[in-house]
C-alpha positions as CSV (number, residue, x, y, z in Angstrom):
1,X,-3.4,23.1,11.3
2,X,-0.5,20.7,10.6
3,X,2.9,20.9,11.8
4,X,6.1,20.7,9.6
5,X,8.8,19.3,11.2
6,X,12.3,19.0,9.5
7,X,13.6,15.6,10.7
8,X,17.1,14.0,11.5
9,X,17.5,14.1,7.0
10,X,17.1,18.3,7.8
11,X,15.3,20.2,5.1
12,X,14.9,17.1,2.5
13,X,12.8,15.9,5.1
14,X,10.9,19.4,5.8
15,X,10.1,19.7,2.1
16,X,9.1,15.8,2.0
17,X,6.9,16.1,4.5
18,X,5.3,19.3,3.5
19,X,5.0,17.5,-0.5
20,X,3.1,14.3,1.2
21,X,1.2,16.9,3.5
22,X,0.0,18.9,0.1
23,X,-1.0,15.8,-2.0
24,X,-2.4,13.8,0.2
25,X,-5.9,15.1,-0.2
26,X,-5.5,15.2,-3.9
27,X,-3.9,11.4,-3.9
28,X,-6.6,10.5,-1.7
29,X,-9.7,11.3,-4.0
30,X,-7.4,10.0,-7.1
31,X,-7.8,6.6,-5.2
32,X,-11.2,6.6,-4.6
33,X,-11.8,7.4,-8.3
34,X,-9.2,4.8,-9.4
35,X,-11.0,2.2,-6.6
36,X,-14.6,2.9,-8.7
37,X,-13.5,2.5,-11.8
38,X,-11.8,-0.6,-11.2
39,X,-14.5,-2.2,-9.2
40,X,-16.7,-1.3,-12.4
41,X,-14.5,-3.0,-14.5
42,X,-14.3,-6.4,-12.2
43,X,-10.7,-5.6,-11.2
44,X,-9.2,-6.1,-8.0
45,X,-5.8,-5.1,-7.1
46,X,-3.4,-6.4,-4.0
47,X,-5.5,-10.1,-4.5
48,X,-4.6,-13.6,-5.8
49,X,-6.3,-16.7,-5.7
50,X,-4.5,-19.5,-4.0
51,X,-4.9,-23.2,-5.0
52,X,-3.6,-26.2,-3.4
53,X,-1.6,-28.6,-6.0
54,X,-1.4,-31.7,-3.6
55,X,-0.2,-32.5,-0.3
56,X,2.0,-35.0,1.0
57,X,1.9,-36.7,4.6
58,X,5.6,-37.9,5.0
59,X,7.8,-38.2,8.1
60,X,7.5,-35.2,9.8
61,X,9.9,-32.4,10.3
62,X,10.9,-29.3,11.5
63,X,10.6,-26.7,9.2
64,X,12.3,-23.1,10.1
């Protein structure tokens, strides 16, 4: 059983954590469903592809 706990925000952050507590199952298998369906279609999300334009050997410095 999970335990509600109202927060330093008081009962916004009791009924936010009870929301995120009710809807995570129902978030969770709307991922996995999103996941499959976008792996089906050849989409990947949160990725890029990275290519190096050109590179140049000067005098050294400090970068920061």
């Amino acid at each position: 059983m999970s335990t509600y706990v109202l927060n330093g925000s008081g009962q916004v952050g009791g009924v936010v954590s009870v929301a995120i507590a009710l809807l995570t199952p129902l978030l969770d298998a709307l991922s996995g469903a999103l996941a499959q369906v976008l792996d089906s279609l050849g989409l990947n999300v949160a990725q890029t592809d990275v290519a190096l334009l050109s590179v140049d050997c000067g005098r050294p410095r400090l970068v920061y």
